[in-house]
TIDREN-994882 format. One record per residue: residue in three letters; z, x, y negated of N, C-alpha, C in turn. Coordinates in steps of 0.001 Angstrom, whole numbers, plus 500000, padded with zeros to 6 digits. Layout:
BEGIN
AlaZXYZXYZXY
...
// end
This chain:
BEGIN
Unk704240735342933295703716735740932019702728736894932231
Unk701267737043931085700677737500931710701059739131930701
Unk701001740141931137700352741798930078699568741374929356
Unk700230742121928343699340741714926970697825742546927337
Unk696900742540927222696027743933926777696408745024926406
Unk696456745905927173696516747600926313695791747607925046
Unk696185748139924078696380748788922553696214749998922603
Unk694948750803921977695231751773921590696260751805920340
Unk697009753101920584698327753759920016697118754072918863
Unk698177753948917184697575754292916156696945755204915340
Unk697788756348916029697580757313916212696056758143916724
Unk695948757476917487694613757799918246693451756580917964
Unk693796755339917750692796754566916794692090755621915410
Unk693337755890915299692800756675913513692407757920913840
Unk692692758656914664691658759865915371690173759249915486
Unk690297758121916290688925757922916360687833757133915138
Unk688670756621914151688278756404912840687561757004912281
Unk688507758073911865688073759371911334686757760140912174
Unk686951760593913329686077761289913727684351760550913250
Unk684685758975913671683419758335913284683185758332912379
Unk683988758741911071683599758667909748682654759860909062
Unk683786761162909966683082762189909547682058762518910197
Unk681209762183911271680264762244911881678973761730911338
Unk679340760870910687678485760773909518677574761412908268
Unk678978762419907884678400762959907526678372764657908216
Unk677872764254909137677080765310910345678268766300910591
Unk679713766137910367680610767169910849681561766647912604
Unk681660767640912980682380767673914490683475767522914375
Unk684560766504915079685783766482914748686445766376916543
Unk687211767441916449687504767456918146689024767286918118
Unk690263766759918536691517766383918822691883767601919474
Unk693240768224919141693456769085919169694784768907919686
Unk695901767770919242697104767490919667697268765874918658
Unk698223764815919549698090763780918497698409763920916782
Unk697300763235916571697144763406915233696788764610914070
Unk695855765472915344695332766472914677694080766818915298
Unk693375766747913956691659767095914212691062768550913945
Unk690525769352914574689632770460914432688226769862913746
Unk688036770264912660686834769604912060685611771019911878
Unk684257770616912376683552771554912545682519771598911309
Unk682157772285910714680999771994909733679801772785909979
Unk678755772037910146677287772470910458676967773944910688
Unk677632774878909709677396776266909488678195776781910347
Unk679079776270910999680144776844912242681637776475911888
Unk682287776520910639683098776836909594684606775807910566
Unk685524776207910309686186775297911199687449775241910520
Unk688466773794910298689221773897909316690340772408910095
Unk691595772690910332692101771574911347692673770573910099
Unk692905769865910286693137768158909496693938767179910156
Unk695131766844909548696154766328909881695360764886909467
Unk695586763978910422695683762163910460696932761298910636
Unk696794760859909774697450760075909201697241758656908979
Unk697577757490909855697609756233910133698384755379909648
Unk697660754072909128698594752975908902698030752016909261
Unk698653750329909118698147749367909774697153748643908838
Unk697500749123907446696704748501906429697894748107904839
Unk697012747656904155698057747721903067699652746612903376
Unk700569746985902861701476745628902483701934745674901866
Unk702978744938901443703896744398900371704696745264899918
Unk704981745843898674706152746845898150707340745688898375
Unk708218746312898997709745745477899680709563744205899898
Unk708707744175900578708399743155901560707502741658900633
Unk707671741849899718707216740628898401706592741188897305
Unk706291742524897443705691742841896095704347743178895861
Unk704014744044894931702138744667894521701718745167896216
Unk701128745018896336700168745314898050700079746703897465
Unk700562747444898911700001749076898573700169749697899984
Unk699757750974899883699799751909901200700686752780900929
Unk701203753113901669702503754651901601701928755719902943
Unk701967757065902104701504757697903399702952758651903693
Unk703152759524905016704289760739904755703582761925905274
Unk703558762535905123702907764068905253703807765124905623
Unk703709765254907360704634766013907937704182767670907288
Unk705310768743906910705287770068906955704242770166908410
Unk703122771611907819702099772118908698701475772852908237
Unk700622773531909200699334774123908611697992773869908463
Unk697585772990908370696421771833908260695986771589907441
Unk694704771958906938694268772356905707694149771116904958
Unk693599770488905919693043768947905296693945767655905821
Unk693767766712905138694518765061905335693658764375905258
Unk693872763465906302692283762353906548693652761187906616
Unk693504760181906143694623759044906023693543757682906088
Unk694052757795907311693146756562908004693979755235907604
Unk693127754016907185693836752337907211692824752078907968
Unk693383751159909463693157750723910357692742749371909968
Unk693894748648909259693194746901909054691847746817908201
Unk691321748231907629690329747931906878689558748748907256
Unk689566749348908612688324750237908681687840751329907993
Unk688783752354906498689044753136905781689006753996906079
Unk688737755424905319689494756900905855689236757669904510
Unk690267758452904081690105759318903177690581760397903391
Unk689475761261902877690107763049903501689963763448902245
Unk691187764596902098691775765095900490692428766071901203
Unk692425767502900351692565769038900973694237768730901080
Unk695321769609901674696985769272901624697199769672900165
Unk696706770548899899696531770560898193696251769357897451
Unk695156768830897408695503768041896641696572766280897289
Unk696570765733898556697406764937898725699055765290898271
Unk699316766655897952700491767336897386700658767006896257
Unk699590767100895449699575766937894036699715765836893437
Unk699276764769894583699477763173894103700818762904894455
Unk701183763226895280702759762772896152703504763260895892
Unk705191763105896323706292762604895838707071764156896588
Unk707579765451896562708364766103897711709381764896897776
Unk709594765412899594710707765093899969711341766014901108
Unk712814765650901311713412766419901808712505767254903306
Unk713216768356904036712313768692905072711226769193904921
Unk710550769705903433709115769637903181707949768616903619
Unk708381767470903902707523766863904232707179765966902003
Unk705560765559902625705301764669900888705113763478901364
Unk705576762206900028705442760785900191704337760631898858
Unk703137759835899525702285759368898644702379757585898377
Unk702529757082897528702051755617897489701466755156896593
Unk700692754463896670699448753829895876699248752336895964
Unk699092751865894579698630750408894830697383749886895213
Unk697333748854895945695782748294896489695531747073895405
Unk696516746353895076696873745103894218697882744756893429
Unk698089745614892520699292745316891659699733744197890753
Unk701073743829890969701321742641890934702231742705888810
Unk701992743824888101702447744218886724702179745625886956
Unk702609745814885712702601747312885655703539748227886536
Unk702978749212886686703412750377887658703601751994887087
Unk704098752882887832703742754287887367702789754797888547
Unk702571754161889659702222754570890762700704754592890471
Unk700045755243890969698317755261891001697425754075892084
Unk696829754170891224695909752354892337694805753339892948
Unk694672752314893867693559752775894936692164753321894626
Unk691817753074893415690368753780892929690532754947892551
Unk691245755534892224691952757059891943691103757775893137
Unk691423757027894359691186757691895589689663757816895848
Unk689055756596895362687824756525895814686558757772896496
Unk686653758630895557685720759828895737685705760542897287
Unk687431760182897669688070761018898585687407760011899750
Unk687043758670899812686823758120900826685754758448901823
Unk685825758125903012684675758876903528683679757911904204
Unk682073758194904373681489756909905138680642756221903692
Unk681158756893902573680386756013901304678734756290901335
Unk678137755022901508676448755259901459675667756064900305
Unk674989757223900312674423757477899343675200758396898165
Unk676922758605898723677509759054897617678028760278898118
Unk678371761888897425678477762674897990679934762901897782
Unk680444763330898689681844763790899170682607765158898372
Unk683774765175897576684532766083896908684592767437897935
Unk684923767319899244685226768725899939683650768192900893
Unk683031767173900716681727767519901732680532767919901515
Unk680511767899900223679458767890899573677955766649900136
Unk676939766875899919675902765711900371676275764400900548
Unk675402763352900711675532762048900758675225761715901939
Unk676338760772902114676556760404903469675177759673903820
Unk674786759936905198673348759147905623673468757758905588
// end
């Protein structure tokens, strides 16, 4: 039997997501420890950003509305970049506000979930909520980036 192909770990897929996203819009993003980015901004300004990976949306209990769930380990990391891998995605939102959308849970860590495709009504927030936060959008300017992405 033959080895599969090596896989990059998701972790570091979505490091490198992100970094390409925000490079875009002309900021430096350097790895610092898994799943944490040093993000540089043009003027020098430097602010680290927790990543956060998934494989892409699925099923609420296995059969239900398509959605993403994120968990948000306790830190000091100013920012959350929550990378989806099956879609090539990334959204960065200050820990402030991914706090404000999400759920505490025990440990200080927060649970966010959101629908991509809801299958009835919900209390949960759908994926356009997020939109603004996404990063890589042509022509549209960014909540914490200000300018439009090239």
């Amino acid at each position: 039997m033959r080895p599969r192909p090596a896989r990059p770990e998701p972790a570091g897929e979505a490091v490198c997501l992100v970094s390409h996203l925000l490079a875009r819009h002309r900021l430096e993003a350097r790895p610092l420890a898994p799943g944490v980015l040093l993000v540089r901004w043009p003027g020098g300004q430097e602010r680290l950003a927790r990543v956060l990976a998934r494989p892409g949306p699925h099923r609420r209990g296995g059969r239900g509305a398509l959605g993403m769930h994120w968990l948000l380990p306790p830190g000091g990391e100013e920012l959350v970049a929550l990378a989806d891998l099956g879609r090539g995605l990334a959204w960065l939102l200050t820990r402030r506000q991914f706090e404000a959308y999400a759920r505490p849970e025990r440990g200080g860590r927060y649970h966010l979930d959101w629908l991509v495709l809801p299958l009835g009504p919900s209390t949960l927030p759908m994926e356009e909520e997020f939109e603004p936060f996404l990063l890589g959008r042509e022509g549209v300017p960014h909540p914490l980036l200000g300018g439009a992405a090239p």
